[in-house]
C-alpha positions as CSV (number, residue, x, y, z in Angstrom):
1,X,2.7,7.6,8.8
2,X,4.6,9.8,11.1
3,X,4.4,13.4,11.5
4,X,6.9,15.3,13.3
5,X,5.9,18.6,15.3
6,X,8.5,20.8,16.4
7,X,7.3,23.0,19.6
8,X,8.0,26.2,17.9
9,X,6.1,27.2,14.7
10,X,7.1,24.8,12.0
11,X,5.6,23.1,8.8
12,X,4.2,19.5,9.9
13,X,5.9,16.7,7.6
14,X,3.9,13.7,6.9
15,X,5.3,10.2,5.9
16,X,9.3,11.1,7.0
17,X,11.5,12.5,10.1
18,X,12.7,15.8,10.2
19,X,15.3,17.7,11.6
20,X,15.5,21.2,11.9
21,X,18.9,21.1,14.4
22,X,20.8,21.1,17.5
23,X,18.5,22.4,20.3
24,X,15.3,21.5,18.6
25,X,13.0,19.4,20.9
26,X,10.1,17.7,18.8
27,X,7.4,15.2,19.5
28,X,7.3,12.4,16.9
29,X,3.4,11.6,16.9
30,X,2.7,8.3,14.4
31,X,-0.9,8.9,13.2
32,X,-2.9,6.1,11.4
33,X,-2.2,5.8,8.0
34,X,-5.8,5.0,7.2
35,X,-8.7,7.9,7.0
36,X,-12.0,7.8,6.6
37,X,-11.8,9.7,3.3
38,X,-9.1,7.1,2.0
39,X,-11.8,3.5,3.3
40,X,-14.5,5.6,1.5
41,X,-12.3,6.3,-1.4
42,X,-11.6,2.4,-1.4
43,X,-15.0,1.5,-1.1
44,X,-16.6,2.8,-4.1
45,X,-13.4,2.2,-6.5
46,X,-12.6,-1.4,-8.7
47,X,-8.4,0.0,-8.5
48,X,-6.3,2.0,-6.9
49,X,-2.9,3.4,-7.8
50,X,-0.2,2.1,-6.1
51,X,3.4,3.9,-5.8
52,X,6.3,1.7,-5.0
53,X,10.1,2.8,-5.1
54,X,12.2,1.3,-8.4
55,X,14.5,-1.3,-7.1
56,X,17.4,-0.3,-9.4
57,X,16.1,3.0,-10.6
58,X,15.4,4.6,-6.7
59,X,12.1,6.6,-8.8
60,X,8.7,6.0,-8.2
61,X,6.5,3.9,-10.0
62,X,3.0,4.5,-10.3
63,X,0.7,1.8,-11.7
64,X,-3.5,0.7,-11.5
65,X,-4.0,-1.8,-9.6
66,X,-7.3,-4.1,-8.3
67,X,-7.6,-4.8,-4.8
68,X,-9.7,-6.0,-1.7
69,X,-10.3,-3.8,1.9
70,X,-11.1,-6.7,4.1
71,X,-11.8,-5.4,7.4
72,X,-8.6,-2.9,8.0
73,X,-6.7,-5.4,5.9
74,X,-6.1,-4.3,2.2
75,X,-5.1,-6.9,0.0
76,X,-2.7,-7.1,-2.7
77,X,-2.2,-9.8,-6.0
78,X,0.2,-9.0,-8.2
79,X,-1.0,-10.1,-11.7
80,X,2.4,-11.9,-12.8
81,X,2.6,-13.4,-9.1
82,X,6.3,-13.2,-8.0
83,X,7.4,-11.8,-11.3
84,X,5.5,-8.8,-11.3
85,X,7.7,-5.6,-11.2
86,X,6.1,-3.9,-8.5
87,X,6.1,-6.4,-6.2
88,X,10.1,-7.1,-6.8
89,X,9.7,-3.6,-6.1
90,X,7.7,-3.7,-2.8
91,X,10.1,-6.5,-1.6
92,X,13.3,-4.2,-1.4
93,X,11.6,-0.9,-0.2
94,X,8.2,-2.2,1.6
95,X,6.4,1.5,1.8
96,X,4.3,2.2,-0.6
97,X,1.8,4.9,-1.3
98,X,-1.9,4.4,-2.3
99,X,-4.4,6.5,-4.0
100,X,-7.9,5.7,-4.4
101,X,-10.1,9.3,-5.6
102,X,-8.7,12.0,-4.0
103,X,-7.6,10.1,-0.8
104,X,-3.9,8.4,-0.4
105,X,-2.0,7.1,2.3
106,X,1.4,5.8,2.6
107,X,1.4,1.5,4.2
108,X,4.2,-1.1,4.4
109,X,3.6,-3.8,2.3
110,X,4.0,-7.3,3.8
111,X,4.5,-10.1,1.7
112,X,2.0,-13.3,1.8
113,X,3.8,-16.6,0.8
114,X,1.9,-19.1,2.0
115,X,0.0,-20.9,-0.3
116,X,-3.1,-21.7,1.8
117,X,-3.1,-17.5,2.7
118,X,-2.3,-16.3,-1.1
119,X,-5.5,-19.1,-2.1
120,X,-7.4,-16.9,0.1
121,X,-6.7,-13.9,-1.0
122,X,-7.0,-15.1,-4.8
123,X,-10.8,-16.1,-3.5
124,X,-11.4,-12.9,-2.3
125,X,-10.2,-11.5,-5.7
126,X,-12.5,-13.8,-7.2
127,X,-16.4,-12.7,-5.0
128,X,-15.0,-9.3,-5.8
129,X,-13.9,-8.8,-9.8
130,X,-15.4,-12.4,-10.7
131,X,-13.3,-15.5,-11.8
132,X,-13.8,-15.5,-15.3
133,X,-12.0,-12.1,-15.1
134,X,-9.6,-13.0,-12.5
135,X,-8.4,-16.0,-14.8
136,X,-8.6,-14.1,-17.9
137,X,-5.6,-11.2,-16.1
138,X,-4.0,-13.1,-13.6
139,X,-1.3,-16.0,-14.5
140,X,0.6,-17.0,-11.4
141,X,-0.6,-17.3,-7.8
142,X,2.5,-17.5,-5.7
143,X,2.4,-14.3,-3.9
144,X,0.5,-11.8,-2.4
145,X,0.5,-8.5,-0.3
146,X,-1.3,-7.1,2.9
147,X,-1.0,-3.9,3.9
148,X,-2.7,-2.9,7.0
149,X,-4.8,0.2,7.2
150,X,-4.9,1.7,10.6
């Protein structure tokens, strides 16, 4: 995330760049995009929301999702593998938001192709939801997502 502070009183803007015009000097500061409200949030929730940009549409798309907070690492499996809408989605516009409770923070998606990395993230889908459950939802392991929390 970035915030921009302009030296003379003015609204701080989180996630974009500003300009307010000519003569303006600001300091760009980029703060983490991870809190400690937000690894909390993540901690004690089975899904968070995630908000990724419509491909065709430009809107954005807000859907539940499970997930797994490794370390500073938050992993991603799309349930239809590289057919799954949102991450078509997340491949043309790579920020996406995420909400867990009250907490959110905005992360770039990076895609995981490799199939010895997407086998390990599908294991660590499995120790956490179980693999009874993780067979029963998820059909195609070609793809996954990393998005690292700050």
């Amino acid at each position: 995330m970035r915030i921009v502070r302009y030296t003379e009183p003015f609204a701080l803007l989180v996630g974009q760049l500003a300009y307010k015009g000519p003569g303006f000097s600001r300091t760009e500061v980029y703060m983490p995009a991870h809190n400690n409200a937000l690894k909390q949030s993540l901690t004690q929730s089975q899904e968070l929301t995630i908000t990724v940009t419509g491909r065709k549409s430009g809107r954005a798309i807000s859907i539940p999702i499970w997930f797994v907070l490794d370390d500073d690492k938050l992993y991603l499996l799309p349930v239809q593998g590289s057919d799954t809408q949102w991450y078509k989605n997340a491949l043309k516009n790579p920020l996406i938001r995420i909400a867990a409770g009250s907490a959110e923070a905005e992360l770039k998606a990076i895609p995981i192709t490799d199939a010895k990395q997407v086998s390990s993230v599908a294991e660590k889908f499995r120790a956490k939801y179980g693999p009874v459950d993780v067979k029963k939802y998820y059909s195609k392991f070609d793809v996954a997502v990393v998005a690292q929390m700050q």
